[in-house]
C-alpha positions in Angstrom: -1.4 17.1 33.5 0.5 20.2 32.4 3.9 21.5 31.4 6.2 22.7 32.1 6.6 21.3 35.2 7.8 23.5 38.7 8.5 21.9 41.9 11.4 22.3 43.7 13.6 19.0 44.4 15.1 20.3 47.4 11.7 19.3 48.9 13.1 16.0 49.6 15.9 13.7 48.1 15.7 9.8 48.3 19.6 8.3 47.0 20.0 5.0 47.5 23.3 3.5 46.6 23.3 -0.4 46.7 27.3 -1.3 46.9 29.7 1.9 46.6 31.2 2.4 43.0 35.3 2.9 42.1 34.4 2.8 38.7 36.7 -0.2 38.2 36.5 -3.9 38.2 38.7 -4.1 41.8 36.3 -5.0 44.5 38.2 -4.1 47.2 39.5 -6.1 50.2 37.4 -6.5 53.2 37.1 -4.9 56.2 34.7 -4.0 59.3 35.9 -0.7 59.7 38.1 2.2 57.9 41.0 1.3 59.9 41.2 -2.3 58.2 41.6 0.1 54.9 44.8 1.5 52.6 45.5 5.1 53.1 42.8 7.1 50.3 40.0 4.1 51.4 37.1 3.8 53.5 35.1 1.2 54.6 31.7 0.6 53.0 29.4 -2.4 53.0 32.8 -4.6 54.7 34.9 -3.5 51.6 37.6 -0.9 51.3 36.9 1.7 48.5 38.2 4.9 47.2 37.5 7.9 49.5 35.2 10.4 47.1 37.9 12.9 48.1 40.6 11.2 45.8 42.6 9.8 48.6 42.7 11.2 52.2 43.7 9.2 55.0 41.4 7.3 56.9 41.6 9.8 59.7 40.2 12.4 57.2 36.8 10.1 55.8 34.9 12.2 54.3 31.6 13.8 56.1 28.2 11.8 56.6 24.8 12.9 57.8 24.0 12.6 61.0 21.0 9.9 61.8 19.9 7.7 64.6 21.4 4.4 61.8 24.9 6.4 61.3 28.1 4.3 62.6 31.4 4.3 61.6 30.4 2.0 58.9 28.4 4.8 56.9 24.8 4.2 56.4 23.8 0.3 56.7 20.1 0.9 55.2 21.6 2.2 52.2 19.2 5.4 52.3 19.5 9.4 52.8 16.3 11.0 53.5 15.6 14.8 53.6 17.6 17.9 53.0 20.0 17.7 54.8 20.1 14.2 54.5 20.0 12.0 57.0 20.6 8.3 57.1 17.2 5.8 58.1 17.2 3.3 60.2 17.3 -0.7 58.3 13.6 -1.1 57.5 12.6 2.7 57.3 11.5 4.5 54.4 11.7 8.2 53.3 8.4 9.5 52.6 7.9 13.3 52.1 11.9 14.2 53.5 11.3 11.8 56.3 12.3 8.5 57.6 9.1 6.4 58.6 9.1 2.8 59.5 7.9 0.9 56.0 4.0 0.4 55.6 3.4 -2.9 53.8 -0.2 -2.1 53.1 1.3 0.8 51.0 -1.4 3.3 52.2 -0.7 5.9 54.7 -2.5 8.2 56.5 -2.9 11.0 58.5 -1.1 14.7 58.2 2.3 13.6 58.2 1.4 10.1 56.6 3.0 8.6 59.9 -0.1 5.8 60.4 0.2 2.8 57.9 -3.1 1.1 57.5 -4.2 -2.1 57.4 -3.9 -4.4 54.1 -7.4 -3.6 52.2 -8.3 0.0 53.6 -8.1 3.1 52.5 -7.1 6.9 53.6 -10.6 8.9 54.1 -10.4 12.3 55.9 -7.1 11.5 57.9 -8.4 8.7 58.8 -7.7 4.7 57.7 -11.3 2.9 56.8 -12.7 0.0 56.0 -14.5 0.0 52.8 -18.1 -0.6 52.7 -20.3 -2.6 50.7 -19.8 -3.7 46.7 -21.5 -1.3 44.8 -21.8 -0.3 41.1 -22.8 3.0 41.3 -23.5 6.0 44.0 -27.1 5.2 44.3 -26.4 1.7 46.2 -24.4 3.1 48.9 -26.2 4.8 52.5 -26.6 8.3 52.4 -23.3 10.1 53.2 -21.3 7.4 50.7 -20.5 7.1 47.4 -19.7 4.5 45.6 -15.6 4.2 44.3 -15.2 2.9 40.7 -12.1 1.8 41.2 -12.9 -0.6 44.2 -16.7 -0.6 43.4 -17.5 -0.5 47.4 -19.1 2.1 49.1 -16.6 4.7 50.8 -17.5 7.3 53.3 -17.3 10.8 51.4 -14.6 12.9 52.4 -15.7 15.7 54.9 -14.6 17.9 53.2 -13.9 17.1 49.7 -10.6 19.2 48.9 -9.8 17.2 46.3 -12.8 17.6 43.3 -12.8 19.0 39.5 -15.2 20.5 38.0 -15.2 20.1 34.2 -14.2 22.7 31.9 -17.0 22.1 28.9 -15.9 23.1 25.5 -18.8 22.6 22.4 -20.9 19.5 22.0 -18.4 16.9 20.1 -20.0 13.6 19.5 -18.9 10.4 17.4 -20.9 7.5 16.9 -19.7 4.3 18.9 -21.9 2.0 17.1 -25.1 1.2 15.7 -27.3 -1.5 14.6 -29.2 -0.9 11.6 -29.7 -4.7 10.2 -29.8 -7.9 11.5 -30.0 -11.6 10.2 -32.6 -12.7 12.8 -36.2 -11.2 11.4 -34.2 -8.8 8.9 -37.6 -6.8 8.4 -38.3 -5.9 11.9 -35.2 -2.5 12.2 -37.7 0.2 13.0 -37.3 1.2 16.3 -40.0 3.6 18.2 -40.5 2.4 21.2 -38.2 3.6 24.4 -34.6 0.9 24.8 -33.9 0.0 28.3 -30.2 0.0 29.4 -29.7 -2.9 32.1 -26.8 -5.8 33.0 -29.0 -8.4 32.4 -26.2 -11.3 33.3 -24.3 -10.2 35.9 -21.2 -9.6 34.2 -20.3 -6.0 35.2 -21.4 -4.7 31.1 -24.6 -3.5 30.5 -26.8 -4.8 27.3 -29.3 -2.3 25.5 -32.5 -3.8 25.7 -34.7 -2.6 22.3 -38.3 -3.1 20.7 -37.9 -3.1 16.8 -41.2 -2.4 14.7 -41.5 -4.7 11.2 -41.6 -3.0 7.9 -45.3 -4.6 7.9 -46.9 -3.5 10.7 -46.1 -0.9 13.6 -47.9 -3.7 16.2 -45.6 -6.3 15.6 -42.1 -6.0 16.8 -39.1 -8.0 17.8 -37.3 -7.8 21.1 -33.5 -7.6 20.4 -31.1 -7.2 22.9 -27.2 -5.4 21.7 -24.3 -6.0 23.9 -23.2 -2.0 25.3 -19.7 -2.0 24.2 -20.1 -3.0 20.7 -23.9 -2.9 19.3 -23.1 -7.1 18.8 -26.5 -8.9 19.0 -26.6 -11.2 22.2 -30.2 -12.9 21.1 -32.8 -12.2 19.2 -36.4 -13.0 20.0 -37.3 -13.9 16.6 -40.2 -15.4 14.9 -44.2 -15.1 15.3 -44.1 -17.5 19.0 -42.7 -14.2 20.5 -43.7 -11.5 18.3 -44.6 -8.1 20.1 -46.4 -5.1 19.8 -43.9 -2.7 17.9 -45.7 0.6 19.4 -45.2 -0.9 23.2 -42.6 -0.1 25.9 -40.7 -2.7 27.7 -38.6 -2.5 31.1 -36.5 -4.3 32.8 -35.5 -5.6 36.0 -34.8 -8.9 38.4 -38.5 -10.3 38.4 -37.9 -13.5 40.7 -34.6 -12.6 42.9 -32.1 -14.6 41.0 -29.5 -11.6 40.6 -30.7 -11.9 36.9 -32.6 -9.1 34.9 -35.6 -10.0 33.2 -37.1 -8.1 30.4 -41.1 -7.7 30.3 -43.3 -6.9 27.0 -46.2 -6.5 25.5 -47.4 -9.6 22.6 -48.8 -8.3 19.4 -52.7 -7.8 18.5 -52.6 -11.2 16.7 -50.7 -12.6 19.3 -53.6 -11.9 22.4 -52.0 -8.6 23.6 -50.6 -10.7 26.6 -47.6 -9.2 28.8 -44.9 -11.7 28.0 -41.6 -11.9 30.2 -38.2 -13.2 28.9 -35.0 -14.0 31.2 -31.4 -12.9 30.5 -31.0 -15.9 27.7 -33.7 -15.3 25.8 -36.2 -17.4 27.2 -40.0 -17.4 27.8 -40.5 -17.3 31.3 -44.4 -16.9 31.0 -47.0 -14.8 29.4 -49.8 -13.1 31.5 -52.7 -14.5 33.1 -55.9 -14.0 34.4 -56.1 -14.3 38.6 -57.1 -18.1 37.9 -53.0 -18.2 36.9 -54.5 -19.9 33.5 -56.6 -18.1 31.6 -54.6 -15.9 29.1 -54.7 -12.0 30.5 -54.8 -9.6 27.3 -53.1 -6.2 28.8 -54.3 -4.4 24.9 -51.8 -1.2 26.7 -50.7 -0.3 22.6 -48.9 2.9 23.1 -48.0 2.2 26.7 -45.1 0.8 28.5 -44.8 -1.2 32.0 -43.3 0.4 35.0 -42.2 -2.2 38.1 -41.9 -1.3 41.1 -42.2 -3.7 44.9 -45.9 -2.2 45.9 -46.4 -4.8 49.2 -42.6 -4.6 50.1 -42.0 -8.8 50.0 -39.2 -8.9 48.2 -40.8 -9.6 45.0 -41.8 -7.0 42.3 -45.1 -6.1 40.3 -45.8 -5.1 37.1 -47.9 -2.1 36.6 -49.7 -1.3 32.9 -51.8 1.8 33.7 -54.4 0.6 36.2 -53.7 -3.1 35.9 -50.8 -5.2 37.9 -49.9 -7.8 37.6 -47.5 -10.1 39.9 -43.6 -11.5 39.2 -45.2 -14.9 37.3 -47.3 -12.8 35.3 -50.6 -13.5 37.5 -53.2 -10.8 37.3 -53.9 -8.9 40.9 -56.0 -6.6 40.0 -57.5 -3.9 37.4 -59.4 -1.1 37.7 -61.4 1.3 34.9 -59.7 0.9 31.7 -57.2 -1.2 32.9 -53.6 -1.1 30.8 -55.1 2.0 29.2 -55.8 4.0 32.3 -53.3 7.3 31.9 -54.0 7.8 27.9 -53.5 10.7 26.7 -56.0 12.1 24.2 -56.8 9.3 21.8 -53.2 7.9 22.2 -54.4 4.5 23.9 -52.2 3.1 26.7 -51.0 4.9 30.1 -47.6 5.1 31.6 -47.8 4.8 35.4 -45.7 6.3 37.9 -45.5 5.0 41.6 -44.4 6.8 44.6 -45.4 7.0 47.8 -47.6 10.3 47.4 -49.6 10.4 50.7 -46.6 9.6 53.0 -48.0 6.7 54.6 -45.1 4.1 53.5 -46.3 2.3 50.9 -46.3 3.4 47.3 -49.8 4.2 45.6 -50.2 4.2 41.5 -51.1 7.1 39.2 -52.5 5.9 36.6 -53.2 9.1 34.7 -55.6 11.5 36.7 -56.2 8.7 39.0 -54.1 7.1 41.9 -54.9 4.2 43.8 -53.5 2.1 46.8 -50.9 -0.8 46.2 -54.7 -3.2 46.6 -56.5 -1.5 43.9 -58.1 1.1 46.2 -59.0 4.3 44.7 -57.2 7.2 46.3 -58.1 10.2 44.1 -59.7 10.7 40.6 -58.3 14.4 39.5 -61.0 16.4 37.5 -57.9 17.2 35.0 -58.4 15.0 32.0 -56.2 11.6 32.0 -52.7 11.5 30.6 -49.2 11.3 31.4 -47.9 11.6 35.0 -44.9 12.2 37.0 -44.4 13.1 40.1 -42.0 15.5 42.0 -41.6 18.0 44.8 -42.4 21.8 43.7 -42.8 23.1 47.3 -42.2 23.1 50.5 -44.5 20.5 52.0 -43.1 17.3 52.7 -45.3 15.5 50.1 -44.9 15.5 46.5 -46.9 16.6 43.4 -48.1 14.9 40.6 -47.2 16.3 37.4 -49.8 15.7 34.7 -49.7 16.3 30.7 -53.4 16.0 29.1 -54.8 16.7 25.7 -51.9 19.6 25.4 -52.6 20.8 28.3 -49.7 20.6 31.3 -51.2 20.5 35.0 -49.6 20.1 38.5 -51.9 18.2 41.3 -52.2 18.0 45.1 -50.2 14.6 45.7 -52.6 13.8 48.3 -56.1 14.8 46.7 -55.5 15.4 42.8 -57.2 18.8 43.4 -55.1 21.4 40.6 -52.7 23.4 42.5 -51.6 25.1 38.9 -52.7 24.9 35.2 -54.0 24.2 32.5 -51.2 25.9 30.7 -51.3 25.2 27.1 -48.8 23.4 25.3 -47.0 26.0 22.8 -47.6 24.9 19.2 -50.2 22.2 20.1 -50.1 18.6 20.1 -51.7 16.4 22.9 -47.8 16.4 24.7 -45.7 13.7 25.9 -44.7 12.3 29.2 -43.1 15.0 30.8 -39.6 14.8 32.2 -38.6 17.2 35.9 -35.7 18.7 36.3 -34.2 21.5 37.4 -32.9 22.8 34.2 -31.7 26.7 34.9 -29.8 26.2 38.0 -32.2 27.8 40.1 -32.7 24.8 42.7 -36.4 24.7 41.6 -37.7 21.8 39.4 -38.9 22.6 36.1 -41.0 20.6 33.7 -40.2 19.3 30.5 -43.0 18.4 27.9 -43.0 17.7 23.5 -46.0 18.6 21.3 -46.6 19.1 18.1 -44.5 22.0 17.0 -42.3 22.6 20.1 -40.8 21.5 23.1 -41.2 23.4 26.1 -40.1 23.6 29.4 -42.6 25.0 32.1 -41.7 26.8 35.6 -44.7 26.5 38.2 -42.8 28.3 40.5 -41.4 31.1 38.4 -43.2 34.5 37.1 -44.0 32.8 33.7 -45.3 29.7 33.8 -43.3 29.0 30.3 -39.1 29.3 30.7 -38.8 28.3 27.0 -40.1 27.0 23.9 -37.9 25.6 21.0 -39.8 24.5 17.4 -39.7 21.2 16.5 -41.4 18.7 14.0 -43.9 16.1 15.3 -47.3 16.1 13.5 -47.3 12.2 13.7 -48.1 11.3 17.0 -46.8 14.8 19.3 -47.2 12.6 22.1 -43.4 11.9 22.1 -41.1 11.5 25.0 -38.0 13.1 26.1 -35.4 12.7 28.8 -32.8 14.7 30.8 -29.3 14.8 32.1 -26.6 17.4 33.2 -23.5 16.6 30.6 -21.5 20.0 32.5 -22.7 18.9 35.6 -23.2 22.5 36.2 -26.2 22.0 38.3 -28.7 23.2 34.9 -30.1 19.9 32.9 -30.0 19.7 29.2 -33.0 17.9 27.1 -33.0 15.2 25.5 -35.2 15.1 22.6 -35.9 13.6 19.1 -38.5 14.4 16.8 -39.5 13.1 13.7 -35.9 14.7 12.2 -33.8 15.4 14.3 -32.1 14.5 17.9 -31.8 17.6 19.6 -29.6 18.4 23.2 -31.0 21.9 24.2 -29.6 23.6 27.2 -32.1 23.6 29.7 -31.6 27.4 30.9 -32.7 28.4 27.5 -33.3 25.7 24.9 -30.3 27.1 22.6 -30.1 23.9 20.7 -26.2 22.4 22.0 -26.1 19.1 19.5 -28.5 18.3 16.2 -27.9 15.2 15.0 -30.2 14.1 12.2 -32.3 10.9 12.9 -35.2 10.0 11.7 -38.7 8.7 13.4 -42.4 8.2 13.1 -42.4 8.9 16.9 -44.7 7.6 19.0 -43.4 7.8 22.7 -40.0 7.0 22.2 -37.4 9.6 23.6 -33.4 9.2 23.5 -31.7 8.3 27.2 -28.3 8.7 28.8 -26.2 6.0 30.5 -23.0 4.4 31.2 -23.8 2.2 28.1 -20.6 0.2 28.0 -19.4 0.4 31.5 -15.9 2.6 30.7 -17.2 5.5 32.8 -18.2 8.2 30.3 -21.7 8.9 29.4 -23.7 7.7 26.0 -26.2 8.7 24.4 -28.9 6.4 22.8 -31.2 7.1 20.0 -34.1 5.0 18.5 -34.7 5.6 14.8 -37.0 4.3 12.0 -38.1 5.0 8.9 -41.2 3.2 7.6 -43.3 6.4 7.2 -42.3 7.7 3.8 -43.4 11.0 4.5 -41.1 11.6 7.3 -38.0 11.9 5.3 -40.2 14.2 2.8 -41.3 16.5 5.5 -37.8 16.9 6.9 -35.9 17.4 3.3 -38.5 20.2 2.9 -37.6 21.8 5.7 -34.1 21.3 5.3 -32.6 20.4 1.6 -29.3 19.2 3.4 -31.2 16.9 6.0 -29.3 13.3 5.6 -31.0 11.6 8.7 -33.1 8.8 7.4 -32.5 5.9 9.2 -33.7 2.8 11.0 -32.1 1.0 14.4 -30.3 1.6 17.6 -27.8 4.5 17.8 -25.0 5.3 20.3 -23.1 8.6 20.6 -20.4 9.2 23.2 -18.3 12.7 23.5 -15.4 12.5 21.4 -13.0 14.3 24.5 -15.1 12.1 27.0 -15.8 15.9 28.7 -20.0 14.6 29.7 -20.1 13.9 33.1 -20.5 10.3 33.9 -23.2 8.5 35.1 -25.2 4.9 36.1 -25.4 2.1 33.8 -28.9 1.8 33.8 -32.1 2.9 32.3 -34.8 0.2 33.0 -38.0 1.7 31.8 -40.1 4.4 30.4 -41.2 6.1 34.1 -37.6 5.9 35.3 -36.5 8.2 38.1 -33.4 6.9 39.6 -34.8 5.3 42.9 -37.1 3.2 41.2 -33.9 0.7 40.5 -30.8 -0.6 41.5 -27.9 -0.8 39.6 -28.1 -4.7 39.7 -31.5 -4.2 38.1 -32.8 -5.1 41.2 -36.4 -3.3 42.6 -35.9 -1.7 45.8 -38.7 -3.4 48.5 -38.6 0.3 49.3 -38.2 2.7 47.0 -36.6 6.2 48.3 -38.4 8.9 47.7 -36.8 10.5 44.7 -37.9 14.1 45.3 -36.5 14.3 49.0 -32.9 12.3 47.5 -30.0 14.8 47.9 -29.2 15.8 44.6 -32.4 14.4 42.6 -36.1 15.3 42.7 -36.4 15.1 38.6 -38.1 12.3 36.9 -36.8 10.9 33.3 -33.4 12.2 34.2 -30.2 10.2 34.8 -27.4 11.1 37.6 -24.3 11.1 38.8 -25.0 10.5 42.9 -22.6 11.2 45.4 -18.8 11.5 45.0 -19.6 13.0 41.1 -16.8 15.3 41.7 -14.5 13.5 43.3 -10.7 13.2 41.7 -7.7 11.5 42.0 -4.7 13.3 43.1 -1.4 11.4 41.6 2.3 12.9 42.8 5.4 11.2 42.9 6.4 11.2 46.8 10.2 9.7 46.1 13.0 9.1 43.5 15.7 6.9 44.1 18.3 6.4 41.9 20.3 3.5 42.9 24.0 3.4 41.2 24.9 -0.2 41.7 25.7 0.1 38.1 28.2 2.9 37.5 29.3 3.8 35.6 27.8 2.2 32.8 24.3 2.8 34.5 22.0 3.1 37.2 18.4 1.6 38.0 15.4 4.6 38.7 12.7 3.9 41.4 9.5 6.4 41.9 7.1 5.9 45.0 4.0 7.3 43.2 0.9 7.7 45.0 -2.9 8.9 44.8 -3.8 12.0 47.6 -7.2 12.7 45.9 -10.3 11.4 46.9 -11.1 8.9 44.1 -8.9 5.7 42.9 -7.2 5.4 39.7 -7.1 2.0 38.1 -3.7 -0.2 37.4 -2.0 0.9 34.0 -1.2 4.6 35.2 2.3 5.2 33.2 5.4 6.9 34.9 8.0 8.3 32.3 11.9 8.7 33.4 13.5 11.3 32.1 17.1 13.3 32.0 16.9 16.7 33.4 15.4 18.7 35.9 11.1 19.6 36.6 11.3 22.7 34.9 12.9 21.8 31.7 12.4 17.9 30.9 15.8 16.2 29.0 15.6 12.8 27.0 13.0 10.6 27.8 14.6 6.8 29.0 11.5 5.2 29.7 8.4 4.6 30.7 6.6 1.9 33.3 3.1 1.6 33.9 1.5 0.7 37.8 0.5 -2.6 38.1 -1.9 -1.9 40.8 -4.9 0.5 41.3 -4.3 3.4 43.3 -7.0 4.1 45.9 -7.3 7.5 48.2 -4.1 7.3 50.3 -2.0 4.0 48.6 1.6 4.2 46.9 2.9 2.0 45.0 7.1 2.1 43.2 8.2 2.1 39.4 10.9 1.0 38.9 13.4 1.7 35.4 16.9 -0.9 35.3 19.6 -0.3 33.0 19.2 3.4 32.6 22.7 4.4 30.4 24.7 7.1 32.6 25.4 9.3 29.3 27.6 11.9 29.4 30.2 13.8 31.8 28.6 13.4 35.6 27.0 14.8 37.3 23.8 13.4 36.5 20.1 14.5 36.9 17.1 12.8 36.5 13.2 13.3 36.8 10.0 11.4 37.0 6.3 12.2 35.8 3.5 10.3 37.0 0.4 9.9 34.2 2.8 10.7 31.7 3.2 8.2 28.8 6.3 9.9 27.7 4.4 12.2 25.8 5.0 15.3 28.3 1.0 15.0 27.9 -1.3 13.1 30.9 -4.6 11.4 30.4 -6.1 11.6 34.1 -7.7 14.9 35.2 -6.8 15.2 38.2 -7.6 18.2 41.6 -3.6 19.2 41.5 -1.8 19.0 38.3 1.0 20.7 39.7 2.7 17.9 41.7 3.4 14.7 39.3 7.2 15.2 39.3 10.1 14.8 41.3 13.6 15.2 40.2 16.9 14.4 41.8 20.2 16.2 40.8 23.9 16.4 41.3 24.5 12.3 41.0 28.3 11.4 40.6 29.3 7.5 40.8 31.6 9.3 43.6 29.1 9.4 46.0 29.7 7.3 48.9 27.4 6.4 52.1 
């Protein structure tokens, strides 16, 4: 909201006058009509009082506006509309200059805002609807719907969308919301180099951050912590050597057995029989894996890899996929193939990263496990002759089925999804390095995907469909394992991604168009595959970011104080950063596991039973990269339709009354504050008080303010004005499509006026 404010009052006047003032403590004596009144009175309300004009005869009452409630009486509903005002009829009320019958639900609709509707709907294009399903974010709602934060239930989007914002991004700003950097439970196990997962893993609307920590000891053996979002407080703690896991592995989440729960599924330690091990929301052991006999322990021995879940038979209940291995919900081998969990390692980094899609089109999702793919049953599809590594898997043109994106000993490859045959590469990774799993995004704006891959000495990002098949290529530092991961996400929501990217110094946003490096913050890892991830971290509807940090190897901090004398990042734990103006654009609360791509989960945690294909989702076809969905944009639109000033009180005072409502095309929650003031629009007076909505504001509702006992200061007449999202600060909080239209004033009151 901005000042100073400019909109003309004549566009309507509400004056409500509950019992005509004299100014003295004589009531009057009662009548039905003027003619029951002394000479200089008129009847109002069935008692004589003083004619505004200071005394004509009854025969000369003074003038009042013409309306279908008018009588002799004056104006029995007590309320002028309009200019030139006109009296309602008893139940009407003046919205916009004109009297319309009263609409209890408080949400109107329609051009001229003539059609109340019904309690619980909302105004969507002109038109009163029914809101859809619960949702908590845009990505659970059908096509064509997004999901409102306000209600959290899907809403048809508004064809068109006039109301929107787009954000006006000033520089990278960041502050640190919390961090956890020790703990009482297993106090030596802080390092953390393995990818967190973000998930709600009770049910309670707040996310939890879901992290492996490595012990000073040994990189293999690691403790599962889980943080609360908002606050970085420890929920539990899987301590001690029963549950001890493998400090190098990833982890994911999601609702394993269909209780509405999120489960959390890892990787035991060497010592420990390298068994997949699943925990539920509390903390407890729900099994570790087996062989197909459902007894016999099953080592998965994945190291550097990390699960990815996904429904492959569509029942209802999800698997659990380590490389070329799966296992079922309880933990229950179905089947392995080759190397098993280490199917899709890159170079001599042992343990692959699956990704599942469904990459011949035939509606069911197939497995690639490195260079290889292979049928939900364990069939082998294709074995590409590109070396094995890290995949992804995207749409870069115009067939209907997708590619596979492939990073192998530091070479970058894109494959026929339907054969593995190489449609482009090897293109060698810049500075060296085996490479990372690669993230897809379109990251100049051009509508094309680009890749996104770390290696030894730089991260690049690689354009298969451009003239040079490298865009950019930005030094880093990651001689340890320059196999590290990275992920992606459009803070300007400007339609060009920024990376997201930590090496063994430093956490690094680059602008995707470029690489000019946006936000260094220093941070310190070994690195393995970790890689920092957005989300909506603590449910308040602004993006985080979250960085994993350790510092076991001593030479890490060496190395980067050599290259920098200032560098001050060594470190160990969980880090979250949100923008200090809350300017990134928001986004879900979840993150669930290493190969996530937005369709793989729902924002309950639960796995789909049929994944959407990500690449031919409106507004996706990226991998590693979080989103807004549908309705992004969106904004509300808060103006103040009325003031009434009711004078019951003169001349000592007067009680102020604002009908505020929302015309944009996303809710506002309760809370939003209304400040009274003395004056007109364009040049605010006193302030005399502020009052906050006590209900949300959805597309299309109203709700009134109302202010008692305002003092009537001063020699009449009197003028007053009210600001909606204003907490008497002349400054608003809400960004809003129209900033222009959050105040109405009224002017010219005298105690004198009569009805």
């Amino acid at each position: 909201m901005e000042f100073p404010r400019s909109l003309a009052s004549s566009l309507f006047l509400l004056l409500l006058v509950l019992g005509a003032c004299d100014c003295d403590d004589d009531p009057g004596d009662a009548c039905t009509s003027t003619a029951d009144c002394d000479d200089g009175t008129v009847c109002i309300d069935e008692v004589c009082v003083v004619a505004p004009d200071g005394g004509e005869p009854p025969d000369a009452e003074p003038p009042v506006p013409d309306g279908p409630a008018m009588d002799q009486g004056g104006c029995p509903s007590m309320t002028l509309c309009g200019s030139p005002a006109v009296c309602c009829a008893v139940g009407d009320e003046c919205v916009e200059g004109a009297c319309l019958a009263a609409c209890a639900s408080g949400v109107r609709c329609g051009e001229d805002r003539a059609t109340c509707c019904g309690d619980g709907q909302v105004c969507i294009s002109d038109a009163c609807t029914d809101p859809g399903d619960e949702c908590t974010d845009s990505f659970d709602c059908p096509a064509g719907s997004f999901c409102e934060p306000t209600l959290e239930r899907c809403l048809p989007q508004f064809d068109p969308v006039e109301c929107t914002t787009t954000p006006v991004f000033g520089d990278f700003a960041p502050r640190i919301e919390w961090s956890l950097e020790s703990s009482t439970e297993d106090p030596t196990c802080m390092h953390a180099i393995s990818a967190p997962v973000v998930a709600d893993l009770d049910g309670d609307g707040s996310p939890e951050i879901v992290a492996n920590f490595a012990c000073d000891s040994d990189w293999q053996a690691g403790v599962l912590r889980v943080m609360r979002g908002d606050t970085g407080e420890e929920v539990w703690v899987a301590a001690g050597s029963a549950t001890r896991l493998n400090g190098r592995s990833g982890i994911a989440a999601g609702d394993l057995d269909g209780d509405g729960m999120v489960e959390i599924v890892a990787v035991r330690n060497p010592a420990s029989g390298s068994r997949a091990i699943a925990f539920d929301q509390d903390g407890a052991v729900l099994w570790e894996s087996t062989a197909e006999d459902g007894t016999t322990p099953q080592p998965v021995s994945t190291v550097n890899g990390a699960p990815s879940l996904a429904d492959l038979d569509g029942d209802g209940s999800p698997e659990i996929v380590f490389g070329a291995m799966v296992l079922d919900a309880t933990g229950r081998l179905l089947w392995t193939r080759g190397d098993g969990a280490r199917e899709g390692t890159n170079g001599s980094y042992v343990g692959g990263i699956s990704a599942i899609a469904d990459i011949d089109l035939d509606g069911a999702p197939e497995i690639v496990a490195g260079h290889s793919a292979y049928e939900a049953n364990g069939d082998l599809v294709w074995t590409s002759p590109a070396p094995d590594g890290y995949p992804a898997v995207a749409q870069f043109d115009a067939d209907p089925q997708p590619e596979v994106v492939l990073v192998a000993s530091g070479d970058i490859y894109l494959l026929d999804g339907l054969t593995g045959a190489i449609e482009w590469g090897p293109v060698a990774q810049p500075g060296g390095g085996i490479g990372g799993p690669p993230t897809v995004a379109d990251f100049d704006g051009d509508g094309q995907p680009e890749i996104g891959v770390a290696g030894a000495s730089s991260y690049s990002v690689y354009d298969p469909t451009g003239p040079m098949d490298v865009l950019w290529s930005q030094a880093t530092a990651d001689v340890s394992s320059n196999a590290t991961g990275s992920s992606v996400f459009d803070f300007e929501g400007d339609g060009a991604a920024e990376v997201v990217y930590g090496d063994e110094c430093y956490m690094r946003v680059y602008r995707g168009s470029d690489g000019a490096v946006l936000l260094q913050i220093p941070s310190s890892s070994a690195t393995i595959h970790e890689y920092p991830l957005v989300a909506d971290v603590d449910a308040d509807g602004n993006s985080e970011i979250v960085i994993a940090a350790n510092d076991r190897a001593s030479g890490i901090p060496a190395q980067c104080r050599g290259a920098d004398a200032a560098w001050d990042g060594q470190r160990k734990g969980i880090f979250v950063y949100g923008d200090t103006r809350d300017q990134w654009m928001r986004t879900r609360r979840i993150w669930n596991q290493h190969a996530y791509h937005v369709t793989n989960v729902e924002a309950s945690g639960r796995i789909p039973m049929s994944e959407a294909a990500n690449w031919s989702t409106d507004g996706l076809n990226n991998y590693r990269q979080n989103t807004q969905g549908e309705g992004v944009f969106n904004a509300p639109d808060l103006a103040v339709l009325a003031l009434e000033v009711i004078l019951d009180g003169c001349p000592a005072s007067a009680t102020l009354r604002a009908r505020v409502t929302n015309e944009g095309s996303l809710g506002v929650a309760a809370g939003v504050p209304v400040s009274f003031y003395t004056g007109t629009p364009d040049a605010l007076g006193d302030l005399l008080g502020t009052v906050n909505t006590t209900v949300p504001l959805l597309p299309g509702a109203s709700t009134v303010v109302t202010l008692a006992s305002v003092p009537l200061a001063g020699e009449a007449p009197y003028s007053f004005v009210a600001v909606v999202d204003d907490d008497g600060s002349a400054a608003g909080s809400i960004t809003e499509c129209d900033e222009d239209n959050n105040v109405e004033g009224i002017a010219d009151l005298d105690c004198d006026i009569l009805l």
